[in-house]
N, C-alpha and C positions, 0 to 999 in steps of 0.2 A: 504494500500500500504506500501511495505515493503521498508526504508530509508536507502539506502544503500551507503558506501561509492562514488560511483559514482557518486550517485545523490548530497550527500554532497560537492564534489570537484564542482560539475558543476553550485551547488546554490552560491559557496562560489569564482568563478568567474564570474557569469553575476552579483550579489548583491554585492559584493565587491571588484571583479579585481582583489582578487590574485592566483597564482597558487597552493596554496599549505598554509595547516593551520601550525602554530607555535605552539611549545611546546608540550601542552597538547589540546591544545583547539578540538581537534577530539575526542577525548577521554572523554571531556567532555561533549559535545553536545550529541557522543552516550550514555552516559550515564544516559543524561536527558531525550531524546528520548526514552529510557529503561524503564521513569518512576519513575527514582527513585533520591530520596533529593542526593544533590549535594552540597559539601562544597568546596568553591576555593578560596586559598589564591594567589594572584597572583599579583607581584609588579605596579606602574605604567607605561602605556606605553607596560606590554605584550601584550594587546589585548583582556581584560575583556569581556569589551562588547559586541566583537563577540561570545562570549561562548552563549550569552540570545537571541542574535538578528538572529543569523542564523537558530538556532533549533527553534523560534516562527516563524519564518516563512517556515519554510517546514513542522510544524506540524500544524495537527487540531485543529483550533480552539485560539482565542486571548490571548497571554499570558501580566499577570499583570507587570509592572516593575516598584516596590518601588523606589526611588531615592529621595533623600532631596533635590537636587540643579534644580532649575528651569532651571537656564541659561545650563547647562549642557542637559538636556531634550530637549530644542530648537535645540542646537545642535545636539544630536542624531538624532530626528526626522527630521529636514531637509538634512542630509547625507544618511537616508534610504530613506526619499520619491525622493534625486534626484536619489537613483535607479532607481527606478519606478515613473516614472514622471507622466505616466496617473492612475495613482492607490493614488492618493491623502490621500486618508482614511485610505492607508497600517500600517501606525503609526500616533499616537495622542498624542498628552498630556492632562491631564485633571488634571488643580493647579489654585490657585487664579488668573490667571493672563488674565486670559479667562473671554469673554462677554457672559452676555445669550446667546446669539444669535449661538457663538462658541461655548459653550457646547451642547446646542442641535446641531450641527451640528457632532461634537464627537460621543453624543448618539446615531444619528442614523445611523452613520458609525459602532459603536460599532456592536447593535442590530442589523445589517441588513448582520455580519459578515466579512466584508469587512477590519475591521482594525486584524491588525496579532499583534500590539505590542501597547499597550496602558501604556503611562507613567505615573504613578499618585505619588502625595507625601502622604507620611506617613496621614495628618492632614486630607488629599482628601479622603481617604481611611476611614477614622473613619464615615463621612458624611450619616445620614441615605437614603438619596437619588442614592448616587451611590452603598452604599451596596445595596438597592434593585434592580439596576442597574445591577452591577455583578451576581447577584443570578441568571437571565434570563439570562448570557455566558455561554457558553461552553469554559472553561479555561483548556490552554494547560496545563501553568505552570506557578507558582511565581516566579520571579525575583527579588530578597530581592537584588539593588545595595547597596554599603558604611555601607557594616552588622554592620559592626566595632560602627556604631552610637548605636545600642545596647548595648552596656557594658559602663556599668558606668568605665570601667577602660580601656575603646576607649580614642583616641583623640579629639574627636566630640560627645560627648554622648547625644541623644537626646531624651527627657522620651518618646516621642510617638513612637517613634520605637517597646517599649516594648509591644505595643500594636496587634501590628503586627499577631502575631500565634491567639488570638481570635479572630481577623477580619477576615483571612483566614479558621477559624472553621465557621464563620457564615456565610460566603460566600459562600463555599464549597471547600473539599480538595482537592489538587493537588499537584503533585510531587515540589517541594521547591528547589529553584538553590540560594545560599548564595555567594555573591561576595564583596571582599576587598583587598585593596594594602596593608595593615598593620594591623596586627593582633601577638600581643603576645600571648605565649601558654593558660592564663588567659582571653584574650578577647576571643582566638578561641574557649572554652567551654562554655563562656556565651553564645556566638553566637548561639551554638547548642544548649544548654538547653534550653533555650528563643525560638527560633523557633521549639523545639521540633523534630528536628531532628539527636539526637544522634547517628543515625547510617547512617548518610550519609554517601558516599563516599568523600574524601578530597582530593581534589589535590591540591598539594601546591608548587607550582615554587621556584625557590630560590631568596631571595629579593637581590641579590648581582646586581647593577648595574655597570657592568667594566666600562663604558663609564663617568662615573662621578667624577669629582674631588672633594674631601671633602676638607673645611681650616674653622679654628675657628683663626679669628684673635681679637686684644683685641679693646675694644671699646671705641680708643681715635680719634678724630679726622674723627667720620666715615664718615659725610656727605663729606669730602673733598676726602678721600681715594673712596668712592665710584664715584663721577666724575671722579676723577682718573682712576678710573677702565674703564668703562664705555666710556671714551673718548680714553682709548686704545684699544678699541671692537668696533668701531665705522658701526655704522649699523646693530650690533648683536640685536635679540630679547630679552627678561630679564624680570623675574618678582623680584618687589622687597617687601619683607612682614615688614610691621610694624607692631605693636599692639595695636595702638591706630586712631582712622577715624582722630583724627588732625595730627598727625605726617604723615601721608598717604597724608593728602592736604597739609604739608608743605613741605615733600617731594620730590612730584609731583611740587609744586610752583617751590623749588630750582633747579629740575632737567632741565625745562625749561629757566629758566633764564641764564641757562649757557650752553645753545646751544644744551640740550641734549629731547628729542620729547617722552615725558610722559604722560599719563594720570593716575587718579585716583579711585580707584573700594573698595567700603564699602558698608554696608549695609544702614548706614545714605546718600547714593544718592539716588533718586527713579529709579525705575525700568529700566526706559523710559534709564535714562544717565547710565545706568548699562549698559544695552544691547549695547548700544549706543560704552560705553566705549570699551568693549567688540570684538565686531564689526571691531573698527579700530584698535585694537591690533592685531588681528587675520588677519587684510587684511592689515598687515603693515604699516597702514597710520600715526603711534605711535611705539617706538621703545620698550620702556619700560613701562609697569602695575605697577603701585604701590599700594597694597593693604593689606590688615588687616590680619594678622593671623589667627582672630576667624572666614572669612566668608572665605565659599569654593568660589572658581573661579568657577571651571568645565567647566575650558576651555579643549580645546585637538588641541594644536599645537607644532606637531612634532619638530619645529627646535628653542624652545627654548635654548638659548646658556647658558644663568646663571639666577639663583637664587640666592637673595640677601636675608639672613634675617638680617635687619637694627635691631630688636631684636631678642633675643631669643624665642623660641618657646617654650610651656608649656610642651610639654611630645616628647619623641622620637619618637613618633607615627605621630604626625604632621608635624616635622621634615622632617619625610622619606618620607612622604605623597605630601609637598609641594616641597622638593628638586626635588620630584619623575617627579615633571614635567617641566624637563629641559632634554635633550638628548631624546626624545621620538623618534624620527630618528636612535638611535644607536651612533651618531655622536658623536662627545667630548664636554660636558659641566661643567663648573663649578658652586658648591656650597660653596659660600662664607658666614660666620654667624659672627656676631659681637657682643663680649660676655665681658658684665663687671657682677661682682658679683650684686651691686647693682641693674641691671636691677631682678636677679634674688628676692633678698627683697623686690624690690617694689612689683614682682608677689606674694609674700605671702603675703604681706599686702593684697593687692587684695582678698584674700583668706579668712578673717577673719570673716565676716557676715554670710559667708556658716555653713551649719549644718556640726559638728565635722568628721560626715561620709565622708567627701564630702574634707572637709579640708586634713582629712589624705590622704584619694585618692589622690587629687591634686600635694599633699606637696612630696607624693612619687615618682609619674614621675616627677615634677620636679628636685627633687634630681638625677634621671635618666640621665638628660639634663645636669644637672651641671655635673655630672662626663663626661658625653661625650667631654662636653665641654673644661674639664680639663685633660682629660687624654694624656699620650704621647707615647699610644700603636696605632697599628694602628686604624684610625677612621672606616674603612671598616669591619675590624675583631668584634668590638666593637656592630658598628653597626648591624651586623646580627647575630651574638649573642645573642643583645636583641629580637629578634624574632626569635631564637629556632636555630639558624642555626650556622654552626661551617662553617670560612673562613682558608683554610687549610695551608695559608700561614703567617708568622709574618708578610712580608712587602706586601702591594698588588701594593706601587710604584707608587698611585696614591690618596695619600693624604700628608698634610703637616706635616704629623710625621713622616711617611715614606720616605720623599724626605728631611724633613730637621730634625730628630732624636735629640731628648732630650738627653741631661747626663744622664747615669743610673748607677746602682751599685747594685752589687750582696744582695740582700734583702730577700733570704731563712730565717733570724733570725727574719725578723718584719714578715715574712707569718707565721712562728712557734709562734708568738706571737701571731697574729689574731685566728689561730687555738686552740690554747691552752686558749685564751678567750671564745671562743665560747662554746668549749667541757666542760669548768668550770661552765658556767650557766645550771640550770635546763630547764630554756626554753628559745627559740629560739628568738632572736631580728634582728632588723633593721640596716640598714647599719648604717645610723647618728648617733644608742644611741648607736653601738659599737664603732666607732669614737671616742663618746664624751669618754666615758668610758677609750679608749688607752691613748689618749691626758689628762686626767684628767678633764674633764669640767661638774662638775655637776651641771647639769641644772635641770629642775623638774623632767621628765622624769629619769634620773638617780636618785634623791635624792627617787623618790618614790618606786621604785624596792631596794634603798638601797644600789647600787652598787656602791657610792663613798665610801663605808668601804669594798668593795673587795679588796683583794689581789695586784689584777693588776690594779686598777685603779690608771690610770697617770703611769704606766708602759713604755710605750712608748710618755712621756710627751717632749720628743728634739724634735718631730715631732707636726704639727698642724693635729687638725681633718681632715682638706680635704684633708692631704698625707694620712692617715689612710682611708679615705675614697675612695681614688683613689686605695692605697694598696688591699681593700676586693673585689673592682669590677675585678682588676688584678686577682688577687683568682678565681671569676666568669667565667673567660674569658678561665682559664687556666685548670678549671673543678674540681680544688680544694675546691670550695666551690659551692654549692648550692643555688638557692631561691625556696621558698616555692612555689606554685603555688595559691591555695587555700585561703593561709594567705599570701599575694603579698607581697612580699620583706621579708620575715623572713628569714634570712643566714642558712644553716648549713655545716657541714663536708663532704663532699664525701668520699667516698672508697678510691679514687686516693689520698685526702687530709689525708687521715688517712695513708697513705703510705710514704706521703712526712710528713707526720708531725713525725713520726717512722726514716724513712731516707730520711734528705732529699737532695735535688738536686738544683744547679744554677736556679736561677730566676735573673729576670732584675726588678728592681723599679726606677722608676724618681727621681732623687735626688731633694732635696726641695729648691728651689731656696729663699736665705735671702741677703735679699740688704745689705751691711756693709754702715757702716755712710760714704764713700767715695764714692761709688755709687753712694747713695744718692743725693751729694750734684753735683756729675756731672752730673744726670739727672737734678738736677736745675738750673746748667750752660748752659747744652743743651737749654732746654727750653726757657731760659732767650735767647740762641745765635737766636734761630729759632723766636723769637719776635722782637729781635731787625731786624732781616734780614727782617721780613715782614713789618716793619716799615719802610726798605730802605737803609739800611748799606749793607756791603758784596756782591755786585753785581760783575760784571763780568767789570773789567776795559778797556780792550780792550774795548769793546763795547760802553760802558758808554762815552771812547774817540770819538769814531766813530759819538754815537748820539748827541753827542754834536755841533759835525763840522757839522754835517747835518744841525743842530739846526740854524746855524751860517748862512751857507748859504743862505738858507730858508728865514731867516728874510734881509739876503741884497734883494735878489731879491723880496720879498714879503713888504719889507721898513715896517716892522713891527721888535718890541721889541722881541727877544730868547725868554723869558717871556710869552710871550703872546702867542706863538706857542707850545712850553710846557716849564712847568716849571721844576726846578733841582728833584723835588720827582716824577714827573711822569717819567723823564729818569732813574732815580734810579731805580725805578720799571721795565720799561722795561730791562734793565741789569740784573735783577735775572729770570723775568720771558719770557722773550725772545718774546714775543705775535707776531702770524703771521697772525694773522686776525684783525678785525675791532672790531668783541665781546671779543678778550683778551685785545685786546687794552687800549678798555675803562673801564675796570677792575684795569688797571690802576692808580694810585692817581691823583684829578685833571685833568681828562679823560672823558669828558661827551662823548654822542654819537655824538653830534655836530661836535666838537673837534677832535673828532675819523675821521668821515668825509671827514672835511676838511682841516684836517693837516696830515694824520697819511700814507695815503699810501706809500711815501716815505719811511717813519720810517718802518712800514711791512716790504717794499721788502726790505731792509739794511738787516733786521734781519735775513730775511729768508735765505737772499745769507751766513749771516755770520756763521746760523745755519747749514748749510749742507756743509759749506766751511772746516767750522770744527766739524764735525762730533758730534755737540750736544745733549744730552739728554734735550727736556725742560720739565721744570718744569711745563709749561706755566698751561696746564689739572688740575693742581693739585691746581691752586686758585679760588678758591671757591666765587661766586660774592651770595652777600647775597639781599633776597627779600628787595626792599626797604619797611623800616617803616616812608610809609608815617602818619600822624594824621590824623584826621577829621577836626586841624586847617589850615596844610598847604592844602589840599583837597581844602578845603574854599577860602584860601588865592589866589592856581593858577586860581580855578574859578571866583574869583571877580575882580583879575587882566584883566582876560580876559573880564569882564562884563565893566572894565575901570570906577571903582568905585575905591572912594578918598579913597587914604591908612588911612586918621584920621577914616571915616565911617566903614570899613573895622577890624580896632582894636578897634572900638567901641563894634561892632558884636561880635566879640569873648571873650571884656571882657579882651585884653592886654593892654600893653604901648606899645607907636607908639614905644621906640630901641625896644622892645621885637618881633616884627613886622618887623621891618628893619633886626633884626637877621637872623628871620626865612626865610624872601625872598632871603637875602643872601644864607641860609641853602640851600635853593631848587635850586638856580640856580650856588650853587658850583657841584651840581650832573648832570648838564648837561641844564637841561630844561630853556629855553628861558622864560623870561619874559617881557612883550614891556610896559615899564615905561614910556613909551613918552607923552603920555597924562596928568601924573601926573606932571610929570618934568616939560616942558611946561607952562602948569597954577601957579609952585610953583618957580622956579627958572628961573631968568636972561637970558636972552639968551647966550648973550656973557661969563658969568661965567660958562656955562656951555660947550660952546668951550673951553675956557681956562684949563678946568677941562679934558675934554676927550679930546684936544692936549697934554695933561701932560701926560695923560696913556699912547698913542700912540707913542709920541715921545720921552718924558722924563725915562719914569719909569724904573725901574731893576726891579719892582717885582707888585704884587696887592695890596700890603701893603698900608691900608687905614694911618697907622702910618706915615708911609714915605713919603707919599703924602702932610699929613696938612705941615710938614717939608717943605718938596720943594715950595708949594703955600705960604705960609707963612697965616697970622691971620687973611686975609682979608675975605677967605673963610671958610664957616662954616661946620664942621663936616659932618653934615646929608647930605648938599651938596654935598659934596666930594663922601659919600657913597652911594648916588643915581645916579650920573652920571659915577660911577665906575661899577654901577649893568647895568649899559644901555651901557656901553664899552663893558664888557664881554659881553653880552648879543649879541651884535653886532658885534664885531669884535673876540674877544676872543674863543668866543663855536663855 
């Protein structure tokens, strides 16, 4: 039966509800349908998968679909079977994560031809079991998803992928569909050689995402700046990438603790809380993912709003890969990256036990990342560049070099300089050792080629290597210079370059920004002004006025101490950061949640009336409550309290002195938590000294000052006294 577009449009609404295919994706389905290998580079969010998933199912027979990411397969498979809800066996997966019991029920969906789309991973596929398995299908076609893990010069390179084109020879041949969101012209020929399909057809979309906003900001402050963010998008979806599985749980810790609905997804969770995790990010029941760099998601939901990477990402490939999945709707989202040099040294340290092949690979798209990172040309023009593609405009108007533009300055004389570097060596080098070489830095790599006794070395020594390095990718961009493809990153001249370097014409360079010692020393005023202010200086006086008379009130009619309702540093605090809830509240100093409670909504509604009264920006989003570091002593200490064990037995247990103990109960219940001393007090102290002692808080005191206290009682009463019925005041009346 002949597959005609009719039948395509009519498959491509009962199986997927739309009217009408995007892009290429007709084009390519005929073409696979045609029989023949198929190569498609095509960003995130085109529509990949319907290129494999439509044409296996209106063709003869079950087509194979390689894919690395489990969790990703789950979800495909259960999007097709709710097509087809009585057709259960229509699509499979078959990867570790399946019981005997599931794989023979697979098999014999397979075997008995019922499944059109069998998903398996790379390592499934190598398996002598299901090779003999395959060998009895009748196979439409291979479906090689995430090609890109083939090349060691991918983002994700994974060695069994290479394995791929001999499993498919011993299986038996079929027409090959190769699919990937990122692919340089260097990965795209691995791709092909390795699956042996050099003469596919290629279709290749343009990776240019308008709907996306690119910003590299620098990485000071970022856990604070991202609540920040985050509490101004409130109820937006958002992935956020770290690069390590702890910074991912500490993350996730912080992002909850200050009112913001996270979870955590790495490869150290097991399966079970992946899926899980998973699950309620996708059905909203979690606002924000916080997850690792190095493990795919292979989620697909459309209305992600931002992408966070809390580090940098090792190559531009992963980069475009994980930004790629924010706006999958078309909708407006932003990509926000947080980039210190340092993060990038520690990735090369990382780097150091790998075999030298492996290192330079690395070391090179890193340096990829760093110039992106650094550059002040557009990041959109940048970025599709590195993947073969020219963005026809300087400003695309929707990144932060384009909306907030660097100083520049006419630098046709430092591109005459790179050019005339280049054209001077016999053979071709790398960005960094041209760098080192302008700036004068001979490091090994220079002293061994010998090029610190060139001519021009330290020719361009008023500039640091990463202007020089930012300078040859401008070159890049501009088509004045070249990379090799073959030998990855080796520079050369173009034709255009040998024209401008002959005559040449205006260019724009980033001038290089150098702090002068006056600078300097005001960023260290700054600093120093933004610590003392979070320490409680610089507030808003108005206000500060306002909470005060509240304060006043409160304790006539409450017949309690100003003090004891809050004290001068927790009003402080509320005057810079303006807190209109219960959870800013007690972020607070001397703000437990007790305290928040049963003192604070007053203070709220002041704030809030005085905040829109006068048209304030607060800060409030922007402080940052940090996970408590409870011990495993104080742990100890609230459960033995609770168990009404004698504080001497209790600092026996641990191995302190009874102050060291009295310290620390203090410690935990200035943070809020209650602790009921009464048992102890009782058996150790007086009755009436112990009235005497909490009527002095209540009615005497200015302050909790255990000092000011022995003062006022005078010598009769003992220290530790004073401090234990002060912990059972607050504790009572105070929190």
């Amino acid at each position: 039966m002949e597959i005609d577009s009719a039948i395509l449009n009519s498959k491509l609404k009962t199986f997927f509800g739309y009217d009408s295919f995007k892009g290429d994706q007709e084009a390519i389905i005929r073409n696979l349908i045609e029989g023949k290998d198929t190569f498609v580079l095509m960003p995130t969010g085109g529509g990949k998968s319907l290129c494999f998933q439509l044409p296996a199912l209106v063709m003869p027979g079950t087509a194979i679909v390689i894919s690395p990411l489990i969790a990703l397969m789950k979800n495909q498979v259960d999007v097709i079977r709710g097509f087809e809800e009585e057709q259960l066996g229509i699509a499979h997966f078959l990867n570790s994560s399946l019981g005997k019991a599931q794989i023979q029920e697979v098999k014999n969906d397979v075997l008995s031809g019922v499944t059109k789309l069998l998903y398996v991973a790379p390592e499934s596929l190598t398996k002598d079991e299901n090779i003999e398995l395959l060998k009895d299908v009748h196979i439409s076609f291979y479906a090689v998803d995430e090609a890109h893990c083939i090349s060691e010069w991918g983002h994700d390179f994974r060695p069994e992928y290479r394995r791929i084109r001999d499993m498919i020879q011993t299986i038996g041949r079929a027409p090959v569909i190769a699919l990937t969101a990122t692919a340089t012209p260097k990965v795209q020929s691995d791709i092909q050689k390795n699956l042996g399909i050099m003469d596919a057809t290629v279709f290749k979309s343009s990776f240019n995402r308008p709907n996306l906003y690119y910003e590299v900001r620098d990485k000071v402050n970022a856990e604070k700046d991202i609540i920040r963010y985050i509490h101004q998008h409130p109820g937006k979806s958002g992935i956020i990438y770290c690069l390590s599985r702890k910074k991912v749980e500490e993350t996730s810790n912080l992002l909850n603790i200050n009112g913001i609905k996270a979870l955590p997804y790495h490869a150290g969770l097991d399966a079970k809380t992946r899926a899980e995790n998973q699950d309620r990010f996708l059905m909203e029941d979690v606002d924000v993912i916080v997850a690792t760099i190095a493990f795919g998601m292979g989620i697909d939901k459309p209305d992600v709003r931002f992408v966070i990477h809390y580090d940098i990402p090792k190559s531009i490939e992963g980069y475009y890969q994980e930004t790629g999945r924010a706006g999958r709707d078309g909708e407006g989202a932003d990509c926000i990256t947080y980039y210190s040099y340092k993060d990038i040294q520690k990735l090369e340290k990382f780097m150091l036990g790998k075999p030298i092949s492996e290192q330079e690979i690395g070391r090179q798209l890193l340096m990829e990342t760093v110039a992106y990172a650094e550059t002040s040309q557009c990041r959109r023009k940048m970025l599709l560049n590195y993947f073969g593609e020219d963005y026809p405009k300087d400003n695309c108007g929707v990144c932060d070099n384009c909306l907030h533009p660097k100083p520049t300055f006419d630098g046709r004389k430092e591109m005459q300089l790179v050019i005339r570097l280049i054209k001077s060596l016999p053979e071709h080098f790398k960005i960094e050792h041209l760098a080192m070489v302008l700036s004068g830095q001979a490091n090994a790599m220079v002293k061994s080629y010998q090029h610190d006794t060139l001519p021009l070395f330290g020719e361009g020594k008023n500039h640091s290597d990463r202007f020089w390095s930012a300078a040859i990718h401008q070159g890049l961009l501009l088509h004045l210079l070249g990379k090799e493809i073959e030998s990855y990153g080796r520079i050369y001249v173009t034709e255009k370059g040998e024209e401008f370097y002959t005559d040449p014409w205006e260019i724009r360079l980033v001038e290089e920004k150098v702090l002068t010692k006056k600078e300097v020393e005001e960023d260290e005023e700054d600093a120093a002004a933004d610590k003392a202010a979070m320490r409680g200086g610089g507030g808003d006086p108005v206000l500060l006025s306002m909470l005060k008379n509240l304060r006043k009130d409160m304790s006539k009619r409450l017949n309690l101490q100003p003090w004891i309702i809050f004290g001068d540093p927790a009003l402080e605090d509320m005057s810079i950061i303006y807190p209109i809830s219960f959870n800013e509240l007690h972020s607070c100093q001397g703000v437990g949640e007790g305290k928040a409670r049963k003192y604070g909504k007053e203070f709220i509604d002041l704030i809030k009336a005085y905040v829109e009264e006068n048209d304030i920006t607060r800060p409030a989003e922007f402080i940052v409550k940090s996970a408590p570091a409870r011990s495993a002593d104080k742990i100890y200490i609230i459960q033995s309290v609770d168990r009404k064990l004698a504080l001497e037995d209790i600092a026996a247990a641990r191995g302190m002195e009874m102050e060291k103990l009295i310290e620390d109960i203090e410690g935990i219940v200035s943070t809020g938590t209650k602790l009921d001393l009464n048992y102890y007090i009782q058996q150790e102290i007086d009755e009436d000294i112990v009235d005497d002692i909490f009527d002095y808080f209540k009615n005497e005191a200015t302050s909790d000052s255990v000092e000011e206290a022995k003062q006022a009682l005078g010598p009769d009463y003992e220290e530790m006294e004073i401090r234990l019925v002060r912990l059972k005041f607050l504790c009572e009346v105070a929190s």
